[in-house]
TIZA-166907 format. One record per atom (N, C-alpha, C): y, x, z; residue number from 1; chain; atom name. Coordinates in steps of 0.02 Angstrom, whole numbers, plus 50000, padded with zeros to 5 digits. Example, Ala and Ser with C-alpha at 12.3 -4.5 7.8 and 13.67 -1.06 7.14 Angstrom:
2
<<49716; 50660; 50390>; 1; A; N>
<<49775; 50615; 50390>; 1; A; CA>
<<49835; 50660; 50390>; 1; A; C>
<<49888; 50642; 50354>; 2; A; N>
<<49947; 50684; 50357>; 2; A; CA>
<<50002; 50645; 50394>; 2; A; C>
END
This chain:
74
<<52711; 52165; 47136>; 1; A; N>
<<52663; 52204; 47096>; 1; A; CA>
<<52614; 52238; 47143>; 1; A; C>
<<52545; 52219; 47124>; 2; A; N>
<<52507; 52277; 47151>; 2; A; CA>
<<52517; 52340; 47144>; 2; A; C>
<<52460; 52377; 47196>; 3; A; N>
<<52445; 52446; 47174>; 3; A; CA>
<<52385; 52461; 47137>; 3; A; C>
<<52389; 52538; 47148>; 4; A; N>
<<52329; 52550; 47133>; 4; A; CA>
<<52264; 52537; 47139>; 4; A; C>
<<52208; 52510; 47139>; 5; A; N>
<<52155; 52523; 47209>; 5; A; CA>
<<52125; 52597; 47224>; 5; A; C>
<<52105; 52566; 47263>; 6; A; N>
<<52071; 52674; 47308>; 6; A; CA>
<<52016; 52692; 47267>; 6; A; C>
<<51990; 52728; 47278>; 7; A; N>
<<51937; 52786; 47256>; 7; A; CA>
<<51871; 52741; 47259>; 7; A; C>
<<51871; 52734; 47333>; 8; A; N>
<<51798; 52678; 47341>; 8; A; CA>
<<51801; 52600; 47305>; 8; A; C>
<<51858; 52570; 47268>; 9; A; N>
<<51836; 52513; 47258>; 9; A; CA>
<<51843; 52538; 47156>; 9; A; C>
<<51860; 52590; 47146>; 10; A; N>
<<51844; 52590; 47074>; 10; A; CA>
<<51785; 52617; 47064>; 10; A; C>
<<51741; 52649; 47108>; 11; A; N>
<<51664; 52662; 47125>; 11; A; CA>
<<51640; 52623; 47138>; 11; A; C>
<<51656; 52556; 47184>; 12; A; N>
<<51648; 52480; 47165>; 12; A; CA>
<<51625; 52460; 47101>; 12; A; C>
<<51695; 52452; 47068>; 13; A; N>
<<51687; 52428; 46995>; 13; A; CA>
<<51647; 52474; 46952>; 13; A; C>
<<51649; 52531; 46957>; 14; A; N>
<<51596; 52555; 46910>; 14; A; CA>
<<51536; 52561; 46905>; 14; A; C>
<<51517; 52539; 46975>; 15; A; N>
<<51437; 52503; 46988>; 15; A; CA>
<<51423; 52439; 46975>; 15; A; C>
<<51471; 52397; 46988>; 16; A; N>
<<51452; 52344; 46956>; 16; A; CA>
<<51472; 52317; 46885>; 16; A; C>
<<51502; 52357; 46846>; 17; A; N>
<<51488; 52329; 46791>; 17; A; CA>
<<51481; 52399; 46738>; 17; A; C>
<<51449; 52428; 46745>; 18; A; N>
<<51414; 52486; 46712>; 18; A; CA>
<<51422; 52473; 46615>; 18; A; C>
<<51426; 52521; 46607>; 19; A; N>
<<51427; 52536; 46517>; 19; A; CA>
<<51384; 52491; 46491>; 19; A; C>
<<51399; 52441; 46441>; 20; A; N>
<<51349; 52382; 46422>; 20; A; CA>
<<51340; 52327; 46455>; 20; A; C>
<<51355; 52322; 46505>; 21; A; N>
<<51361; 52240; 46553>; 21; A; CA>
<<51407; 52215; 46505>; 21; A; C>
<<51375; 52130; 46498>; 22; A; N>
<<51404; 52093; 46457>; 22; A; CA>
<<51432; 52013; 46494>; 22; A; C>
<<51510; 52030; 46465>; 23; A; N>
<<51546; 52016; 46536>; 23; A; CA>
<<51608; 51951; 46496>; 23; A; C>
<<51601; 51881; 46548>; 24; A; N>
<<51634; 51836; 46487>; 24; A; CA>
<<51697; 51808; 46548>; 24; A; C>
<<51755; 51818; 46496>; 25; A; N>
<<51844; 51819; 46494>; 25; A; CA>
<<51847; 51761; 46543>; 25; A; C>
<<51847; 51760; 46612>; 26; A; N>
<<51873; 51703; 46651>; 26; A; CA>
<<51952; 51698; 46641>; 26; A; C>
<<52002; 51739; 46648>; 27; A; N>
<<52067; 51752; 46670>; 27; A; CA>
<<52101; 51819; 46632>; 27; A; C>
<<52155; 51808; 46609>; 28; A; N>
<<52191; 51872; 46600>; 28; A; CA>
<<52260; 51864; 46565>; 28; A; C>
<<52304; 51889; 46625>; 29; A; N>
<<52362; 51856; 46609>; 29; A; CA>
<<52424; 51943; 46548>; 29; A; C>
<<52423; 51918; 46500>; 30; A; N>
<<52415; 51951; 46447>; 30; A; CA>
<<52433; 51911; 46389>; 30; A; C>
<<52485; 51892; 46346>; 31; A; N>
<<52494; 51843; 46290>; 31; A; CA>
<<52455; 51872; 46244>; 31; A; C>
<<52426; 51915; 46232>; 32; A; N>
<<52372; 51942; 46168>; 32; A; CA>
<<52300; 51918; 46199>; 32; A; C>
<<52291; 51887; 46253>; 33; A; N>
<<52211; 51908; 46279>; 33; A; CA>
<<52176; 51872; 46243>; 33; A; C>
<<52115; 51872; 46241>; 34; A; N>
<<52045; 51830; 46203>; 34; A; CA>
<<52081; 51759; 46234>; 34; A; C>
<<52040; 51715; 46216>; 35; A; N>
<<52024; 51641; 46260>; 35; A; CA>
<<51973; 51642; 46311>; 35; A; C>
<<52004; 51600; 46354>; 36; A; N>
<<51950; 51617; 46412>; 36; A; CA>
<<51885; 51599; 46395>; 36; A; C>
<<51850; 51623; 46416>; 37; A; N>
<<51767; 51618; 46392>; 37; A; CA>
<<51738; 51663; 46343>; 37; A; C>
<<51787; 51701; 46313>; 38; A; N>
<<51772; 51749; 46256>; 38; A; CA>
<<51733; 51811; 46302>; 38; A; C>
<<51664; 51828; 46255>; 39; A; N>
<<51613; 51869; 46293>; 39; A; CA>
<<51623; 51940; 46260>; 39; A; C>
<<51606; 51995; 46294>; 40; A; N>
<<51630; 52073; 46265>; 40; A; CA>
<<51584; 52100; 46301>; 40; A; C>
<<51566; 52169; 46277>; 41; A; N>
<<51527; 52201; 46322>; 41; A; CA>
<<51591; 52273; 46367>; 41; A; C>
<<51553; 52297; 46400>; 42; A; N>
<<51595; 52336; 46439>; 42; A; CA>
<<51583; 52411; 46411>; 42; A; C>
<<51640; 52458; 46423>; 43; A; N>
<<51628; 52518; 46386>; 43; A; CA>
<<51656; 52540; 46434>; 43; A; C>
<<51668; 52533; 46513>; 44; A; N>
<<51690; 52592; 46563>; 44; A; CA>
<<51731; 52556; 46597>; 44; A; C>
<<51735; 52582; 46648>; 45; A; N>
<<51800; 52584; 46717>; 45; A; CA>
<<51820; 52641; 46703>; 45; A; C>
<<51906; 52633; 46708>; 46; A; N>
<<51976; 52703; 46700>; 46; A; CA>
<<51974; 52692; 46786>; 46; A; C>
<<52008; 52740; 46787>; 47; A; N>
<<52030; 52784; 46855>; 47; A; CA>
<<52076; 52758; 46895>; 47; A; C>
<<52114; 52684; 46869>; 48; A; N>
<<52147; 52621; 46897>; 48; A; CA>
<<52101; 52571; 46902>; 48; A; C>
<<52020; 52578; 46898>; 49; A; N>
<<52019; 52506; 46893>; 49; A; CA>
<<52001; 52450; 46843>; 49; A; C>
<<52020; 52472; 46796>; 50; A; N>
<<52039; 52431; 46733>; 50; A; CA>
<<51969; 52426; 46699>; 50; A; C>
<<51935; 52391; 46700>; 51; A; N>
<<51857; 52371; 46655>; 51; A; CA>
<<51884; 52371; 46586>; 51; A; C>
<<51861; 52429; 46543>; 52; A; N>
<<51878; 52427; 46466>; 52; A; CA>
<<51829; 52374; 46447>; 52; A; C>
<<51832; 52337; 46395>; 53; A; N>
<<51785; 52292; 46357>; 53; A; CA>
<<51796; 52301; 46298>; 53; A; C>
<<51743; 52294; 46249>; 54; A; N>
<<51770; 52274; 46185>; 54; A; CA>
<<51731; 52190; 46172>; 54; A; C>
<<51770; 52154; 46157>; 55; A; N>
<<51761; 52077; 46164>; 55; A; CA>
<<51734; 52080; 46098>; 55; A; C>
<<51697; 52013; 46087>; 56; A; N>
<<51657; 51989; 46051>; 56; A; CA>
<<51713; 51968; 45976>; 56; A; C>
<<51774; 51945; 45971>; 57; A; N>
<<51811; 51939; 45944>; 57; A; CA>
<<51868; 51988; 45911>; 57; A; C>
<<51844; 52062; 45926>; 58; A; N>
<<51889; 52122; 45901>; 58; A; CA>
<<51919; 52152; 45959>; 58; A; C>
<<51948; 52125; 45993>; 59; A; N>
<<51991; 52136; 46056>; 59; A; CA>
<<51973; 52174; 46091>; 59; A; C>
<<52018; 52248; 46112>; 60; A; N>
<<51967; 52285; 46151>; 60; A; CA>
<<52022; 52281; 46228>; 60; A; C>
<<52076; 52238; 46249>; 61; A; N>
<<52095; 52239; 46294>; 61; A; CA>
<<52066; 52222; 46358>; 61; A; C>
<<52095; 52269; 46399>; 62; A; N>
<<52055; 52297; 46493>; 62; A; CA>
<<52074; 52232; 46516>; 62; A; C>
<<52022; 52235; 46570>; 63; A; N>
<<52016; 52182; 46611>; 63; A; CA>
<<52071; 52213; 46660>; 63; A; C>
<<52117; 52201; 46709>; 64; A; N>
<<52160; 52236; 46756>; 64; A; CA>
<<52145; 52201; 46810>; 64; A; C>
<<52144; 52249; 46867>; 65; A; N>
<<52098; 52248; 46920>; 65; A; CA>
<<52154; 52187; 46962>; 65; A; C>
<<52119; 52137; 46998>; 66; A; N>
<<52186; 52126; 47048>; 66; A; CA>
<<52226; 52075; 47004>; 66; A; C>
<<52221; 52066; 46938>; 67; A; N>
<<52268; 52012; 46908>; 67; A; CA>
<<52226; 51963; 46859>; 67; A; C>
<<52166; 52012; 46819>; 68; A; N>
<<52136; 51981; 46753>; 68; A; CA>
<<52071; 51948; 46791>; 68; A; C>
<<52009; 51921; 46782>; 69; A; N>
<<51949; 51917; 46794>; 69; A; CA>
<<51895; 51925; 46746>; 69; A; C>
<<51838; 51932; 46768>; 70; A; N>
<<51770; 51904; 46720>; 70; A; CA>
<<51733; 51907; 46763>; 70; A; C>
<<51669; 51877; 46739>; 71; A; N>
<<51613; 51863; 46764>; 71; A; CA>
<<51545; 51888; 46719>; 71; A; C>
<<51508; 51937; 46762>; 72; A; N>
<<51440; 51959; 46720>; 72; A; CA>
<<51410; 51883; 46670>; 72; A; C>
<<51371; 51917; 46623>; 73; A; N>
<<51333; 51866; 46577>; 73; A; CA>
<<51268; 51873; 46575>; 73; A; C>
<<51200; 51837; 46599>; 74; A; N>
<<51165; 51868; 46620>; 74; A; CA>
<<51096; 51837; 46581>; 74; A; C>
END
């Protein structure tokens, strides 16, 4: 199991994918997750890391840093 990440790489993530970046489901290992390719917009980075989304399909499950992926939509 990972850890946490540090201070500077969730200041990382919260620069790059800022409130409203619209961001589509590469990976996420999770038996509830979207299908990969399912597009959501972003509603924040938590204090682990975790890119909240709410997906295009209802789903508002976090991206988790270190295990899940996506890729901006541009």
């Amino acid at each position: 199991m990972i850890g946490f990440p540090s201070r500077e790489i969730v200041g990382q993530l919260k620069r790059q994918y800022p409130t409203g970046t619209r961001v589509e489901l590469l990976r996420m290992d999770d038996i509830s997750a979207p299908p990969t390719g399912t597009k959501g917009t972003v509603v924040g980075v938590d204090d682990v890391g975790s890119v909240m989304v709410h997906w295009d399909n209802g789903s508002t499950l976090s991206v988790v840093y270190g295990v899940d992926s996506v890729r901006k939509v541009y």
